[in-house]
N, CA, C and O atoms as a GROMACS GRO file, in nm:
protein
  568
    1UNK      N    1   0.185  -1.343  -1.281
    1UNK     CA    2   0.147  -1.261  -1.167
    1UNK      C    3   0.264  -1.231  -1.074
    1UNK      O    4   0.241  -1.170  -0.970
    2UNK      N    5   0.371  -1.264  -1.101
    2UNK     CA    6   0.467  -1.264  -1.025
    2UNK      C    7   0.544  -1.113  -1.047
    2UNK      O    8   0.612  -1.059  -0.960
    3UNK      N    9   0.526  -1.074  -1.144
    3UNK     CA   10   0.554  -0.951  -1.138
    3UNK      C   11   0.462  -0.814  -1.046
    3UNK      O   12   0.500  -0.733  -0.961
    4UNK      N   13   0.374  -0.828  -1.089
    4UNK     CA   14   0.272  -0.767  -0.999
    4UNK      C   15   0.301  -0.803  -0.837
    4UNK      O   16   0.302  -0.712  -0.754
    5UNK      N   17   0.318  -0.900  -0.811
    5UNK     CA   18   0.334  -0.945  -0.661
    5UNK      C   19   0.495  -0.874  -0.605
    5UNK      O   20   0.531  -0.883  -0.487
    6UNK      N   21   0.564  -0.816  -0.698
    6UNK     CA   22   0.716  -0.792  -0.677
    6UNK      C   23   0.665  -0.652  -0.690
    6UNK      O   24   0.720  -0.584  -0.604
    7UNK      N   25   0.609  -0.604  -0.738
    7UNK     CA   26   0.563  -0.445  -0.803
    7UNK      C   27   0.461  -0.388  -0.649
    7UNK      O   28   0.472  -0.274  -0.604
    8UNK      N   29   0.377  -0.482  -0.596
    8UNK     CA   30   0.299  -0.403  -0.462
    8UNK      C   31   0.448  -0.429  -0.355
    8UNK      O   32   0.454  -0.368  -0.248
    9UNK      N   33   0.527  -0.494  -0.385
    9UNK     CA   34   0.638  -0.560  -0.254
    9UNK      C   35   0.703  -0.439  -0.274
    9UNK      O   36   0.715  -0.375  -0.170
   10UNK      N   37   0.753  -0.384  -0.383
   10UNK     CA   38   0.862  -0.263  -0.398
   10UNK      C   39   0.752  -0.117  -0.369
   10UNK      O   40   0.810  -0.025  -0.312
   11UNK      N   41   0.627  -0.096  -0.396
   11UNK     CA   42   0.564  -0.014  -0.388
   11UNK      C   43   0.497  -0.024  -0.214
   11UNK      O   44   0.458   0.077  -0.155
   12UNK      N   45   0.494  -0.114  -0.175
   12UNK     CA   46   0.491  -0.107  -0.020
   12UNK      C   47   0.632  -0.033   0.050
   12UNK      O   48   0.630   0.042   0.148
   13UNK      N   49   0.749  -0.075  -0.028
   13UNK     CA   50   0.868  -0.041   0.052
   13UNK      C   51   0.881   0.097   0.028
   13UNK      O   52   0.932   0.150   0.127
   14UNK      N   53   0.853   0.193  -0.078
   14UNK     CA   54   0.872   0.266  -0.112
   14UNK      C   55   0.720   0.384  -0.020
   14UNK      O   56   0.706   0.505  -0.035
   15UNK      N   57   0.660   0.319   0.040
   15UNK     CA   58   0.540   0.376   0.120
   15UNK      C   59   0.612   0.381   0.250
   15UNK      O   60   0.632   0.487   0.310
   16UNK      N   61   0.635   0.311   0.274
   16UNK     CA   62   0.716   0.242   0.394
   16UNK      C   63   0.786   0.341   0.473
   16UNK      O   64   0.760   0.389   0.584
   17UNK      N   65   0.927   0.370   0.351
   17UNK     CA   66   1.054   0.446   0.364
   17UNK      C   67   1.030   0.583   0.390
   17UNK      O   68   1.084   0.657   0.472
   18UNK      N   69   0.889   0.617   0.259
   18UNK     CA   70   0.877   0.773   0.283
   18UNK      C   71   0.804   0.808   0.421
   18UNK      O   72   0.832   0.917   0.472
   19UNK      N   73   0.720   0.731   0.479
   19UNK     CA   74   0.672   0.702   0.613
   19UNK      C   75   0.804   0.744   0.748
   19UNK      O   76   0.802   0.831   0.834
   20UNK      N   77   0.896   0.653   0.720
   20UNK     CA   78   0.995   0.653   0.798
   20UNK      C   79   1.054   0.756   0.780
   20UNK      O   80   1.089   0.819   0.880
   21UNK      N   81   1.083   0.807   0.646
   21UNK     CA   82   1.180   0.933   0.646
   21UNK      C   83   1.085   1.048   0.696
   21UNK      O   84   1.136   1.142   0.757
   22UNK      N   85   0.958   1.047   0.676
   22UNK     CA   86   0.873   1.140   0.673
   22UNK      C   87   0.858   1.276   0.554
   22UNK      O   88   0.831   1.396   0.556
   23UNK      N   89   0.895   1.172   0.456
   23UNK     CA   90   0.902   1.240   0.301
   23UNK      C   91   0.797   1.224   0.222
   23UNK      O   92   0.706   1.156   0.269
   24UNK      N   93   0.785   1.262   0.130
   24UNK     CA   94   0.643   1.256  -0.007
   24UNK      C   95   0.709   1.086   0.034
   24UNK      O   96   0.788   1.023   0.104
   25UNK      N   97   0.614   1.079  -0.065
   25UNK     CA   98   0.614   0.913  -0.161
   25UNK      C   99   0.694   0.950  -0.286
   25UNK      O  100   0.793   0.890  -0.327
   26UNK      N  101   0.631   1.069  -0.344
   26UNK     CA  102   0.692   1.098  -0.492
   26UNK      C  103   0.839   1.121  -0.473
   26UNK      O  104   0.923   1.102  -0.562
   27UNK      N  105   0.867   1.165  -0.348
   27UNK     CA  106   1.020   1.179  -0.358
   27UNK      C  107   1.066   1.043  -0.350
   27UNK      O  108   1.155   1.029  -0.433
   28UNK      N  109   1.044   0.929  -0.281
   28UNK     CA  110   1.133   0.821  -0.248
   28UNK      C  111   1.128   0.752  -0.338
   28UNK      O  112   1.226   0.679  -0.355
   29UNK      N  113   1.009   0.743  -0.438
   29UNK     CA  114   0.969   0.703  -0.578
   29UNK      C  115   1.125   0.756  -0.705
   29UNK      O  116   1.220   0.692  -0.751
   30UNK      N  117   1.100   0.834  -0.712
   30UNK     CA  118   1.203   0.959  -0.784
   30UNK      C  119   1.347   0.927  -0.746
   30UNK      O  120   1.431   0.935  -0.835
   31UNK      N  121   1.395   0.882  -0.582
   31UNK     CA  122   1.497   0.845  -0.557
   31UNK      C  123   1.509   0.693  -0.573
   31UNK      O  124   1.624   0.650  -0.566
   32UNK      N  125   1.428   0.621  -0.589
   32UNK     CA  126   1.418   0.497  -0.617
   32UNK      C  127   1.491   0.454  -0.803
   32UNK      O  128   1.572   0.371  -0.844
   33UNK      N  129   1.426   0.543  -0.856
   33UNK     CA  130   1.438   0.550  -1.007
   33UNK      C  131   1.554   0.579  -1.040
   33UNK      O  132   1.605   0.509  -1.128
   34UNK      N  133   1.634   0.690  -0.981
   34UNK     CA  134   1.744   0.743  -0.986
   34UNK      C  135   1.874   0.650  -0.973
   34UNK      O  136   1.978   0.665  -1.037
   35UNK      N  137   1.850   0.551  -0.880
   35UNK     CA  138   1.943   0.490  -0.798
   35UNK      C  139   1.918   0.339  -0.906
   35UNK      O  140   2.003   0.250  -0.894
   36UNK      N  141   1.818   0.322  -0.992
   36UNK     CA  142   1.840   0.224  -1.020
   36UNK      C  143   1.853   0.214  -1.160
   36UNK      O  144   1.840   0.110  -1.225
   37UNK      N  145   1.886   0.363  -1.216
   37UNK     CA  146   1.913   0.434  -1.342
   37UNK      C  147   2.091   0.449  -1.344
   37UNK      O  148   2.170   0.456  -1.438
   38UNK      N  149   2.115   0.451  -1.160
   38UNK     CA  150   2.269   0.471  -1.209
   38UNK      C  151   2.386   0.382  -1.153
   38UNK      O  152   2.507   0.398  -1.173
   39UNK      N  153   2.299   0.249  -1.052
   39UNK     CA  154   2.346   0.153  -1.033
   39UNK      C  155   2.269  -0.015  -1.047
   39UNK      O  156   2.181  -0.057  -0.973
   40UNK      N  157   2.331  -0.089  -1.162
   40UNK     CA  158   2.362  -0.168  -1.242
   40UNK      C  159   2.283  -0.250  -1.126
   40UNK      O  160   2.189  -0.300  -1.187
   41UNK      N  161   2.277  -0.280  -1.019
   41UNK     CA  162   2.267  -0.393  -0.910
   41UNK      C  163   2.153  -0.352  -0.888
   41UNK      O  164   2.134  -0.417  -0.786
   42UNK      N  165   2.029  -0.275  -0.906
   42UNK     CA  166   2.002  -0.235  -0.830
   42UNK      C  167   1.822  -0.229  -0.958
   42UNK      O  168   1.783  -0.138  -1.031
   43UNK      N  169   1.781  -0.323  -0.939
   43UNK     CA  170   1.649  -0.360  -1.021
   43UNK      C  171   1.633  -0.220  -1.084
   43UNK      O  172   1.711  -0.126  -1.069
   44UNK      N  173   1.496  -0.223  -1.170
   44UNK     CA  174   1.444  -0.104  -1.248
   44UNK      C  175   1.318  -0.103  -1.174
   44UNK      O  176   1.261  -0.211  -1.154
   45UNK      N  177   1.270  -0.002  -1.133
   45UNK     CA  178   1.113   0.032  -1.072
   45UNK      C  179   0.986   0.027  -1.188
   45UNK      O  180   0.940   0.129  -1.240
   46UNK      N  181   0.951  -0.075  -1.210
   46UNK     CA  182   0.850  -0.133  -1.278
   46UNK      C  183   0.741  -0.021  -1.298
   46UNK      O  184   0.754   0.088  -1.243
   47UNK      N  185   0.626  -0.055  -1.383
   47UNK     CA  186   0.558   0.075  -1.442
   47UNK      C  187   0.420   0.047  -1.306
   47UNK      O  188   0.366   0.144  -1.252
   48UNK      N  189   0.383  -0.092  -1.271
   48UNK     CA  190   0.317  -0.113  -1.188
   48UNK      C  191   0.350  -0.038  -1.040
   48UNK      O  192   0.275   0.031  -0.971
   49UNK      N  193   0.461  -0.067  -1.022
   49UNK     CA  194   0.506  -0.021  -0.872
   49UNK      C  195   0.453   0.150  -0.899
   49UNK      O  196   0.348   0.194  -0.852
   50UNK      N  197   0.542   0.225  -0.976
   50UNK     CA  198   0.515   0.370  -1.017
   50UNK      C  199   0.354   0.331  -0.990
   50UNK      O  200   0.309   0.306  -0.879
   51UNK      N  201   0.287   0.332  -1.094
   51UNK     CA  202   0.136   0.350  -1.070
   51UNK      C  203   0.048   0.329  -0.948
   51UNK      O  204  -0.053   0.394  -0.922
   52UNK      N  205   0.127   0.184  -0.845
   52UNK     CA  206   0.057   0.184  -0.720
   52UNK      C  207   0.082   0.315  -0.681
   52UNK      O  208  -0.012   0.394  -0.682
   53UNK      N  209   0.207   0.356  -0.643
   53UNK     CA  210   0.282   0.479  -0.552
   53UNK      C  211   0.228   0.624  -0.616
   53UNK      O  212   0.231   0.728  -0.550
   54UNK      N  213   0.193   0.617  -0.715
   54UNK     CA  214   0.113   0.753  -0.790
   54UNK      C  215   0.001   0.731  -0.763
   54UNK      O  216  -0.048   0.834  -0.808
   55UNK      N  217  -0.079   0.677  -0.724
   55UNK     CA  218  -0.266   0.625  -0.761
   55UNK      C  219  -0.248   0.632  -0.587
   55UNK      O  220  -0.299   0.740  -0.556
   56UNK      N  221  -0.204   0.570  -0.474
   56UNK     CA  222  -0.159   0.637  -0.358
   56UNK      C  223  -0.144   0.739  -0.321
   56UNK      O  224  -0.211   0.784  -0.227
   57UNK      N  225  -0.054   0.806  -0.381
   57UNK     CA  226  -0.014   0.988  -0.372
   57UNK      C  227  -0.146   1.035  -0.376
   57UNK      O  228  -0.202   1.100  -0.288
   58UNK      N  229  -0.193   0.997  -0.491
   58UNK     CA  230  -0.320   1.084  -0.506
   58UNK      C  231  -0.499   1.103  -0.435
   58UNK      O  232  -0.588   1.184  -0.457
   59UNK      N  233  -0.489   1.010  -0.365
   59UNK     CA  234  -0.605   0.973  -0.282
   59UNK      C  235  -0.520   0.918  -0.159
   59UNK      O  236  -0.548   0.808  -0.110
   60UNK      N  237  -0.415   0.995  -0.108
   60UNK     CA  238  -0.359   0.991   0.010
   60UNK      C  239  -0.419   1.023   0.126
   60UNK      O  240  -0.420   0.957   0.230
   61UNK      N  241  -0.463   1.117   0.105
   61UNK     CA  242  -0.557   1.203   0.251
   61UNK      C  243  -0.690   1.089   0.268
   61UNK      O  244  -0.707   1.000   0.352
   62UNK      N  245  -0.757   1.124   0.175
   62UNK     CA  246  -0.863   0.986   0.177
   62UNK      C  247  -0.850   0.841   0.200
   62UNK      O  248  -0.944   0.775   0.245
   63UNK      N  249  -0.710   0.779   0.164
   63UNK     CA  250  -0.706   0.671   0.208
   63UNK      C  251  -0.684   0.652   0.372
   63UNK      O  252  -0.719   0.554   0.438
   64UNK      N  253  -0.618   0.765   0.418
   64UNK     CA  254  -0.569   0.775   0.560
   64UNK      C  255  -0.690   0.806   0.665
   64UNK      O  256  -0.698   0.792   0.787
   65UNK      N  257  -0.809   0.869   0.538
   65UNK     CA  258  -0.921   0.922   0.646
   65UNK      C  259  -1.044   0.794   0.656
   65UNK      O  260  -1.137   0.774   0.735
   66UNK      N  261  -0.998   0.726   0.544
   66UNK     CA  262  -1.061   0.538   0.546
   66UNK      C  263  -1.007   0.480   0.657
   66UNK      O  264  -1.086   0.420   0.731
   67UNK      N  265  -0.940   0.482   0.674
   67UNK     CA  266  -0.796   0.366   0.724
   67UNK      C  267  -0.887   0.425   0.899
   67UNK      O  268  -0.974   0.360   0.958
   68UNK      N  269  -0.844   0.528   0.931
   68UNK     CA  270  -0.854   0.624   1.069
   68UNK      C  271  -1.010   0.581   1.130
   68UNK      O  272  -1.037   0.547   1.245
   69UNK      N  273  -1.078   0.590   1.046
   69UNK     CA  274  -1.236   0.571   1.026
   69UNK      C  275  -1.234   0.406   1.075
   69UNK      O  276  -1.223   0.383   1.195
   70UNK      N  277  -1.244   0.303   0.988
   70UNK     CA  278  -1.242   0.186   1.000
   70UNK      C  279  -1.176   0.116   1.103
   70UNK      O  280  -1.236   0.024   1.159
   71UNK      N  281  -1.050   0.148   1.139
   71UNK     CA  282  -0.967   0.030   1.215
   71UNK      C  283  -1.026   0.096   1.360
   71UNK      O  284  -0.986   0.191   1.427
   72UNK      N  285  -1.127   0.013   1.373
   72UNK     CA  286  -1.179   0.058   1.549
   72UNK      C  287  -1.065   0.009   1.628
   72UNK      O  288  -0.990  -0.086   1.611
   73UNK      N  289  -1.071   0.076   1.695
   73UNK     CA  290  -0.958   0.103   1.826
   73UNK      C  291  -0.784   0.132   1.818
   73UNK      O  292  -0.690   0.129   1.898
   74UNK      N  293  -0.803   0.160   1.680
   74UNK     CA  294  -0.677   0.189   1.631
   74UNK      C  295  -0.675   0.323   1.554
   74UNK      O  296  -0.749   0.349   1.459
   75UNK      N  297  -0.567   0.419   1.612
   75UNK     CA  298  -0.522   0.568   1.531
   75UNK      C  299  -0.423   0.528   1.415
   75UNK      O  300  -0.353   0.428   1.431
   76UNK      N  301  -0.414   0.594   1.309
   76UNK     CA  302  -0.296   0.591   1.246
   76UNK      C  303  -0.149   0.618   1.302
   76UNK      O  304  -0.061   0.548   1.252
   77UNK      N  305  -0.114   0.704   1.392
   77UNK     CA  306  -0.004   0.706   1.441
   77UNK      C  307   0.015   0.580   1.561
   77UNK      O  308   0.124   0.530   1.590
   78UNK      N  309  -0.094   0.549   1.611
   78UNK     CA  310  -0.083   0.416   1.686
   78UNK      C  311  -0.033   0.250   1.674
   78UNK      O  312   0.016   0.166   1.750
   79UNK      N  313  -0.084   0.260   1.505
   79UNK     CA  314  -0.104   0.163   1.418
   79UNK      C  315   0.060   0.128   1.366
   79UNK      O  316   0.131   0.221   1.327
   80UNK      N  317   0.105   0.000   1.370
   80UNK     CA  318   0.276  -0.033   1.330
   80UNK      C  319   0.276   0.007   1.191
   80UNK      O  320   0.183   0.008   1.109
   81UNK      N  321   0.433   0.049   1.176
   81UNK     CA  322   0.392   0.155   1.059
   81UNK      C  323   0.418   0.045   0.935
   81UNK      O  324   0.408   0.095   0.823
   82UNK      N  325   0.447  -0.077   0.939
   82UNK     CA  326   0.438  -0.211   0.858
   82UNK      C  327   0.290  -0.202   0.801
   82UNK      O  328   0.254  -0.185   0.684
   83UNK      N  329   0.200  -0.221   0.936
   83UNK     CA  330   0.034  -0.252   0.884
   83UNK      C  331   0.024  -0.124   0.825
   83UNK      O  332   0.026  -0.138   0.702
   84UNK      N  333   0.009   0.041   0.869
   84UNK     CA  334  -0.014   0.098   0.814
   84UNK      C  335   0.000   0.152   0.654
   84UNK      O  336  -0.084   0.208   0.585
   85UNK      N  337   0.142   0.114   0.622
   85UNK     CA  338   0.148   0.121   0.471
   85UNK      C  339   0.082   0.000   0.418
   85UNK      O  340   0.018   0.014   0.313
   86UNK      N  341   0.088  -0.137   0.482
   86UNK     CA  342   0.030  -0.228   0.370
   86UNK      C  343  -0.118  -0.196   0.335
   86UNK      O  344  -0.162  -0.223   0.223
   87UNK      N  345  -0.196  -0.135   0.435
   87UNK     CA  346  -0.308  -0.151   0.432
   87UNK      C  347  -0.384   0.032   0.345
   87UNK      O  348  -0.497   0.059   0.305
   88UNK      N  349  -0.271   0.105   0.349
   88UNK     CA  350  -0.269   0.219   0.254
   88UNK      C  351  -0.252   0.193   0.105
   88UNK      O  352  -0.318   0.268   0.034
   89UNK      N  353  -0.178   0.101   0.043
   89UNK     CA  354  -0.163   0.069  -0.050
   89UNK      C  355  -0.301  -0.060  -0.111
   89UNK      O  356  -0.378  -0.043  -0.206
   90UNK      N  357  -0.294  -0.156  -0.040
   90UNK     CA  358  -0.421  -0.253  -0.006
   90UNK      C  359  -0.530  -0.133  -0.044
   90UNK      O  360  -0.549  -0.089  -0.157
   91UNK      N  361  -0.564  -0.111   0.019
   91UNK     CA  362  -0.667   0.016   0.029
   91UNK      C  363  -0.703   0.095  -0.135
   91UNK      O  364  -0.806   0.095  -0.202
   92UNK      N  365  -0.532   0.174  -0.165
   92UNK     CA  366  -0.586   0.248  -0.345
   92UNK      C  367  -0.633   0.116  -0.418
   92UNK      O  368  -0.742   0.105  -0.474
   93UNK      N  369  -0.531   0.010  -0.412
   93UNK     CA  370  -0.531  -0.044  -0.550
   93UNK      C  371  -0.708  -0.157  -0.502
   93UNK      O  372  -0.753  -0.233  -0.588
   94UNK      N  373  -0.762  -0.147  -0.394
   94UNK     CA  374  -0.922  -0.253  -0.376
   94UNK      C  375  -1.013  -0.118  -0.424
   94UNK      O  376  -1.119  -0.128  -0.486
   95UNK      N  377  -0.956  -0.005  -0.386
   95UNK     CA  378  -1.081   0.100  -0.416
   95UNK      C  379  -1.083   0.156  -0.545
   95UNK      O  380  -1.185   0.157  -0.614
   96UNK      N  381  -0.957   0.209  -0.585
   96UNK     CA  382  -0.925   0.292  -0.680
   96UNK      C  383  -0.865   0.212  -0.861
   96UNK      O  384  -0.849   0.250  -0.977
   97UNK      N  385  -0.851   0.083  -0.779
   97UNK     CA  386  -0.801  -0.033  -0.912
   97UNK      C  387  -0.892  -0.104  -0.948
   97UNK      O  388  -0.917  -0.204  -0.880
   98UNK      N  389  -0.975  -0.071  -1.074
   98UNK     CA  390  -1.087  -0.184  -1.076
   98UNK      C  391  -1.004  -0.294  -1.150
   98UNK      O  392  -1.074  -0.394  -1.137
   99UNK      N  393  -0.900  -0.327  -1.216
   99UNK     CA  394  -0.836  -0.418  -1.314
   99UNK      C  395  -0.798  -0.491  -1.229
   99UNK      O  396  -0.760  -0.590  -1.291
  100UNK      N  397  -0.780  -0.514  -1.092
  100UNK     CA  398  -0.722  -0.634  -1.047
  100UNK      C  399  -0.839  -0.692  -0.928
  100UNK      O  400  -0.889  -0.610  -0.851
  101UNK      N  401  -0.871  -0.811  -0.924
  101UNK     CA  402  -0.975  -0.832  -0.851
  101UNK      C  403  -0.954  -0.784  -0.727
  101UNK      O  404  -0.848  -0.734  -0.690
  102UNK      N  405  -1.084  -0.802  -0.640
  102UNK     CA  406  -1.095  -0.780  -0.502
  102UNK      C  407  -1.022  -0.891  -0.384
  102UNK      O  408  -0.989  -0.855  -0.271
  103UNK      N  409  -1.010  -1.003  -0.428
  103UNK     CA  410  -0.970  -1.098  -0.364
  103UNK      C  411  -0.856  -1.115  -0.359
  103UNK      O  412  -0.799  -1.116  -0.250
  104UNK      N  413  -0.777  -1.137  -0.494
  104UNK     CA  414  -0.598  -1.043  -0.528
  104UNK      C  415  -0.588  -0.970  -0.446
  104UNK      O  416  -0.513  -1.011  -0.357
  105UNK      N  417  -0.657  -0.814  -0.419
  105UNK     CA  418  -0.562  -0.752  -0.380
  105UNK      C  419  -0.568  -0.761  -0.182
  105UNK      O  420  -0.493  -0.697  -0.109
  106UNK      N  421  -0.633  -0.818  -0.153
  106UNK     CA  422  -0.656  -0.873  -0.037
  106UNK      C  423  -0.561  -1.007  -0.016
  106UNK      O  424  -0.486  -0.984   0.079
  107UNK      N  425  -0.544  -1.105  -0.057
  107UNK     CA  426  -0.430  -1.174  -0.040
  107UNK      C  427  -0.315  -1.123  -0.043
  107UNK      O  428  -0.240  -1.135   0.054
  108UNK      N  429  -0.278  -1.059  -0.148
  108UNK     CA  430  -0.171  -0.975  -0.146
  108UNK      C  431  -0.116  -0.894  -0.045
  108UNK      O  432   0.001  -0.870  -0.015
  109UNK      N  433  -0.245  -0.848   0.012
  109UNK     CA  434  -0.175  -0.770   0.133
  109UNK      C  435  -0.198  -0.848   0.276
  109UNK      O  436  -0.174  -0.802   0.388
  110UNK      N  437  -0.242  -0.960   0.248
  110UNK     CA  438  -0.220  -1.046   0.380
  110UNK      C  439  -0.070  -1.126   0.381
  110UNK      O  440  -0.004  -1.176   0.472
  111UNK      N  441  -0.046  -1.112   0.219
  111UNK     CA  442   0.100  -1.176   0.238
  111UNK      C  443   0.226  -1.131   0.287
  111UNK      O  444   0.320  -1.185   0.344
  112UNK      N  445   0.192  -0.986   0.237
  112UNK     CA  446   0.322  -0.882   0.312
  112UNK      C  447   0.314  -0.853   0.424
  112UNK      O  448   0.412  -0.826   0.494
  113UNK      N  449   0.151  -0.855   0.478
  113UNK     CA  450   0.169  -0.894   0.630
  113UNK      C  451   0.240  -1.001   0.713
  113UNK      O  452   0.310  -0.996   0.814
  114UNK      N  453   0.192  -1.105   0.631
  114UNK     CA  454   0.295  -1.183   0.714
  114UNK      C  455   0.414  -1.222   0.676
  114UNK      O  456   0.487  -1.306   0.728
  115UNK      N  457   0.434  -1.142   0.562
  115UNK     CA  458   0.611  -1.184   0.537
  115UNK      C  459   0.673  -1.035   0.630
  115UNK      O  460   0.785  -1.048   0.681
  116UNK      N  461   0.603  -0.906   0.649
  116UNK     CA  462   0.709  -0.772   0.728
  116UNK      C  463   0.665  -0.765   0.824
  116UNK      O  464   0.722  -0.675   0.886
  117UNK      N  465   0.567  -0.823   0.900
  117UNK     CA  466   0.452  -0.759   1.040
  117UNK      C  467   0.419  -0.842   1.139
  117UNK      O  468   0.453  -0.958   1.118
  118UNK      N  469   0.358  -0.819   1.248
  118UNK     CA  470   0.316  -0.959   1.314
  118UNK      C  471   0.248  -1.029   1.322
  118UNK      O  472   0.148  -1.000   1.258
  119UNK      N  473   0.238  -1.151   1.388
  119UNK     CA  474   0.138  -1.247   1.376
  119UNK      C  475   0.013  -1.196   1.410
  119UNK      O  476  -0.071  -1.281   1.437
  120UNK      N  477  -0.024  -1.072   1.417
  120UNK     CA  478  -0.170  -1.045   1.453
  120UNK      C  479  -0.170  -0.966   1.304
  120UNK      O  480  -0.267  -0.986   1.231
  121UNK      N  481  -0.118  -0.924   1.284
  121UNK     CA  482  -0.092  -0.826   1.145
  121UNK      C  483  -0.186  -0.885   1.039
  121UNK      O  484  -0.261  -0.798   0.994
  122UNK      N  485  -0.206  -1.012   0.982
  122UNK     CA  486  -0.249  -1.083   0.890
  122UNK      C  487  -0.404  -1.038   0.901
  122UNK      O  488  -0.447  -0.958   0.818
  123UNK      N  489  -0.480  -1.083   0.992
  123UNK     CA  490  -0.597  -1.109   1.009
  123UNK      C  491  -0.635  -0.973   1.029
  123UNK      O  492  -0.751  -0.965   0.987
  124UNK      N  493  -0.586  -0.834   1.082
  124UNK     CA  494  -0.601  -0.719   1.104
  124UNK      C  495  -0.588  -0.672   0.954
  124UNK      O  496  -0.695  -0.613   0.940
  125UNK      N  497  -0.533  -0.664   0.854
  125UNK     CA  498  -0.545  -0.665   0.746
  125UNK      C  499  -0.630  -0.681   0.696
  125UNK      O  500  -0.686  -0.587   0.640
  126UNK      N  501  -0.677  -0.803   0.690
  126UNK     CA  502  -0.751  -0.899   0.591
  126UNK      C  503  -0.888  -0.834   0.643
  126UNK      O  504  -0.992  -0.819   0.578
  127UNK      N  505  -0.865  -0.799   0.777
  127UNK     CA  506  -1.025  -0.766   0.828
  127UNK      C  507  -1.084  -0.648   0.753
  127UNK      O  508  -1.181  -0.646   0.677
  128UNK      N  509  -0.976  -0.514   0.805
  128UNK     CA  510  -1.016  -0.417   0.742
  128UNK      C  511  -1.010  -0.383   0.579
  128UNK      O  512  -1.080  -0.294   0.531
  129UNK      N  513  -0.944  -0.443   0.521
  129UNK     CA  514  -0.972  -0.461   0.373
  129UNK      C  515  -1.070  -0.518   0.331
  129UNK      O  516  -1.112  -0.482   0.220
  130UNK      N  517  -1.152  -0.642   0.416
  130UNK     CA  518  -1.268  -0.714   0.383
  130UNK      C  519  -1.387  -0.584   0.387
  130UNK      O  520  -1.458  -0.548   0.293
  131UNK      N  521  -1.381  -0.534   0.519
  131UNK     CA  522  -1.459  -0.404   0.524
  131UNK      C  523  -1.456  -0.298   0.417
  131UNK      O  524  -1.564  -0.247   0.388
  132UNK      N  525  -1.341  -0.254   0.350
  132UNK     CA  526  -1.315  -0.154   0.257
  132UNK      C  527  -1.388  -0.246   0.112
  132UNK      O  528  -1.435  -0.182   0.018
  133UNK      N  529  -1.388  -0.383   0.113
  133UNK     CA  530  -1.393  -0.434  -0.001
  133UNK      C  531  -1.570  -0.389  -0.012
  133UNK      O  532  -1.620  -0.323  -0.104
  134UNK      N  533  -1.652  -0.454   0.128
  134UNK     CA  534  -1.806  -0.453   0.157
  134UNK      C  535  -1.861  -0.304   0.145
  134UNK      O  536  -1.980  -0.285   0.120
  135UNK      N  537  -1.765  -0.191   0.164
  135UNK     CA  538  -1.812  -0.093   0.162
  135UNK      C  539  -1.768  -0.011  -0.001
  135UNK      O  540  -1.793   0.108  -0.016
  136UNK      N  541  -1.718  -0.076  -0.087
  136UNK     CA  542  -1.633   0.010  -0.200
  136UNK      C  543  -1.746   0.071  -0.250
  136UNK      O  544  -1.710   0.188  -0.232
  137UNK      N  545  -1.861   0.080  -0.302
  137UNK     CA  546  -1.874   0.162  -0.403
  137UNK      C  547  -1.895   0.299  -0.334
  137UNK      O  548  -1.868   0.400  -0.399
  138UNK      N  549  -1.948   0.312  -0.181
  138UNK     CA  550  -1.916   0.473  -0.127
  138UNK      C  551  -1.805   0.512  -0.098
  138UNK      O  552  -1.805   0.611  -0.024
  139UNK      N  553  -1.711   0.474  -0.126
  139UNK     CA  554  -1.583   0.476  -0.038
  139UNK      C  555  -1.481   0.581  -0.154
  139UNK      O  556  -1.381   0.646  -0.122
  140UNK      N  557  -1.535   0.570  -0.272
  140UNK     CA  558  -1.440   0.654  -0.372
  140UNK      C  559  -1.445   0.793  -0.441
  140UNK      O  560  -1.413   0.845  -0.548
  141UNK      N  561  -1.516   0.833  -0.289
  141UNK     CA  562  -1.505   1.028  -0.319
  141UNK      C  563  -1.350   1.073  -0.273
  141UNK      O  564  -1.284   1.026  -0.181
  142UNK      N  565  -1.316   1.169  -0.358
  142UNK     CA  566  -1.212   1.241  -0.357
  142UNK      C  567  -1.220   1.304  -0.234
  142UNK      O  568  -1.132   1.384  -0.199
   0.00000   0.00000   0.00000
């Protein structure tokens, strides 16, 4: 499992960056690949990471109109943009991934909370993913 756990860590960063740059995903994805196609130091982007960051891309608007919906008292542009990608990614792979359990992918994203975000970050996570988890089977219209 340790690969998978390195594969949402690089596919968070890669949510992250395009966030920050204010670019696709597919582009920072694409520049990710590039850079590690033509320098030696510089890991290979795993088929998992690709698939989080594609399966994301694609139920992007919807995950953001989950996210907007759910986190009472919180906007997406309000929201630290740490929690906001973890919990965008958290979000495809609890709704849109039936192959990895529900509880996985909820730890998972309580961990990158508290390894990139703050100490309130964890439990704000865990909350609204618990919610996305209680609500999944309406939750996966396009």
């Amino acid at each position: 499992m340790a690969a998978r756990n390195k594969a949402r860590k690089r596919a968070f960063q890669i949510l992250f960056e395009a966030d920050q740059r204010g670019v696709s995903v597919q582009e920072v994805l694409a520049d990710w690949i590039r850079h590690a196609r033509s320098d030696d130091r510089q890991p290979p982007v795993n088929e998992y990471t690709m698939e989080l960051v594609e399966g994301y891309a694609e139920y992007a608007r919807r995950i953001d109109e989950l996210i907007a919906t759910y986190a009472v008292g919180w906007t997406l542009d309000r929201m630290p943009v740490v929690d906001r990608n973890i919990l965008r990614l958290g979000a495809y792979e609890l709704v849109w991934v039936d192959a990895t359990p529900d509880a996985v992918v909820i730890d998972e994203a309580v961990q990158l909370a508290k390894e990139f975000s703050t100490d309130e970050s964890p439990s704000f996570v865990n909350g609204l993913l618990a919610r996305f988890k209680d609500l999944k089977p309406g939750l996966r219209r396009d």
